[in-house]
N, C-alpha and C positions, 0 to 999 in steps of 0.2 A: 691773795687779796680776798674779802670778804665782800658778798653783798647781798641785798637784801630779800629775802624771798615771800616775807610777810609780814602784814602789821596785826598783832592782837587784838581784839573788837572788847565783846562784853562778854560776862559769863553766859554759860548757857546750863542750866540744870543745877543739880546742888554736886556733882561729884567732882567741878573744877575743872569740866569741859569749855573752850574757849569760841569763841566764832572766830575766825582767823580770814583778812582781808587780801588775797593770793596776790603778790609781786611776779610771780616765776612763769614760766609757761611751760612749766610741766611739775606740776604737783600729786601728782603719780609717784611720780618716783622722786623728789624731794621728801615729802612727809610722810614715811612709812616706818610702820612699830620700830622702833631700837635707833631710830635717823638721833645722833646728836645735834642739835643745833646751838649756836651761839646767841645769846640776846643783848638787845642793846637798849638799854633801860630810854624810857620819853621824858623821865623827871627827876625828879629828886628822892620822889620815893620809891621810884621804877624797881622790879629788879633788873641784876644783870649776873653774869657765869651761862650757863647753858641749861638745856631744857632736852628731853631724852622723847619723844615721841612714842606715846602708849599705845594710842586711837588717833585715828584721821577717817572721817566721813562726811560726806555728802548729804547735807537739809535743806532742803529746797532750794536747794543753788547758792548753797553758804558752807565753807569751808568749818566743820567743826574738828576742834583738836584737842585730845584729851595727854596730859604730861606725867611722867610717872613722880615727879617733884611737888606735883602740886594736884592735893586731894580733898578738897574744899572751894565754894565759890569764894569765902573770905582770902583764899589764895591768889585765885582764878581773878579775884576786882582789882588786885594790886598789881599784874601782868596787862591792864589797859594799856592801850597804846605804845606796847614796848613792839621791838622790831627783831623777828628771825633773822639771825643770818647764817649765809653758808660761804665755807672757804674754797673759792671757786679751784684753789690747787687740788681738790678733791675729785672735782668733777673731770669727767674724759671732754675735752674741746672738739668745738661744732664749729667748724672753717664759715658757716650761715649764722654762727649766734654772736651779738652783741651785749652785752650788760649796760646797764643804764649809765653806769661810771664812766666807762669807755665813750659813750655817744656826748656825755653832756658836755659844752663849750668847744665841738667843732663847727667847722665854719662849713655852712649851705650857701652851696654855688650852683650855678644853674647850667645844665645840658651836657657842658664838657670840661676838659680838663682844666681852660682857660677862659670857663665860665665868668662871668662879676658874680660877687657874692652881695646874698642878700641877706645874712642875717643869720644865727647861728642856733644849736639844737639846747634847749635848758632843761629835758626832760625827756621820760621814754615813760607814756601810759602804756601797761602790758592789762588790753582787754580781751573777753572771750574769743571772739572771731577773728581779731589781727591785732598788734600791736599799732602803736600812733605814737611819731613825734614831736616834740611840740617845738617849735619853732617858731625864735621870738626874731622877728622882719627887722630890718634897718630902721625904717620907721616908726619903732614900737608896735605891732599889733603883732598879737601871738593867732599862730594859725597851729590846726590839726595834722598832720601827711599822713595819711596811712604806710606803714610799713615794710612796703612791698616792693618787687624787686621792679616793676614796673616802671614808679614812682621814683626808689630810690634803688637805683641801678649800681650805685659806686658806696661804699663806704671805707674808707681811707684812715684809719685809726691813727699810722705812724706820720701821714700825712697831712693831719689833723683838720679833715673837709668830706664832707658827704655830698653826692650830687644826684641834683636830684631834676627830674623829668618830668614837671607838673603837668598834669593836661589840663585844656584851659579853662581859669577860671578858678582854680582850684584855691591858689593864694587871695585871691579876693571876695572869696565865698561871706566871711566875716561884716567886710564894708558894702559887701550889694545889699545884706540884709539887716544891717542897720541904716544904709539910703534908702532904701525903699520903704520902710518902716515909716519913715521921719515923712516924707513925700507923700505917701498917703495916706495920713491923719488928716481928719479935718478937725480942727478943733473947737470950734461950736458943737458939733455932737460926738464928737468921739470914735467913730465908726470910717473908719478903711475909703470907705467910698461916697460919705459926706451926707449917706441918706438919715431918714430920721426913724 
């Protein structure tokens, strides 16, 4: 199975260097010289076939990738928005690692095995300091979890349910701060606390 490790940005320079927007969490060793990758075109004019990793460095905290296919920014502009992929058969398996395929449309159940469920996983943000799932509540309101074993103690793939061990407050983080928002406006001036 394939999945996504990155989404192409803008050019960067004139020799068809790309900014490249990191899926993965560990781009160390995904994007290094000779790495084959897969692409999966965003449009119509996308490309798509594979893309051989020349250069991969670090600018200010942006992933720059340079392709040995493509030697021009007028290359470089038509690879916008196209998506890296890697064939996870390639990789050695992490009894700790997820892919965001794996996670999306299980069902979040609370504390234990025979937990109620509250709503199910429709995405996995992979940011610098921890990943976060996003989980969209019975109710409709999508909340944040941080990724962690703490939080999310159980993940159950074959089972198709994650559970999770919010501490409190945690799912309602969203509605305390749109109530209280709403509750202290004054709206004659506009100001939190109704002064002038």
């Amino acid at each position: 199975m394939q999945v996504r490790i990155a989404r192409i940005g803008r050019p960067h320079g004139i020799r068809g260097e790309v900014t490249a927007e990191v899926l993965t969490d560990d781009p160390e060793s995904r994007f290094v010289p000779g790495a084959v990758l897969d692409v999966e075109a965003s449009g119509t004019e996308g490309a798509s076939g594979s893309l051989t990793v020349r250069t991969a460095r670090w600018n200010k905290g942006i992933l720059l990738l340079g392709f040995e296919e493509v030697a021009d920014r007028n290359h470089a502009e038509r690879l916008r928005g196209a998506r890296l992929l890697l064939d996870t058969d390639d990789v050695d398996a992490d009894d700790d690692a997820w892919y965001e395929h794996e996670l999306v449309d299980l069902d979040v159940v609370l504390d234990a095995d025979d937990g109620p469920r509250i709503g199910r996983v429709t995405a996995l943000q992979t940011m610098p300091a921890q990943d976060l799932l996003v989980i969209e509540l019975s109710d409709g309101r999508e909340v944040l979890v941080p990724f962690v074993e703490q939080i999310v103690p159980t993940v159950d793939v074959d089972g198709r349910r994650v559970v999770l061990t919010p501490p409190p407050g945690l799912l309602d983080l969203n509605v305390a701060d749109e109530g209280s928002a709403a509750e202290g406006d004054d709206a004659s001036t506009g100001r939190p606390d109704g002064s002038a």
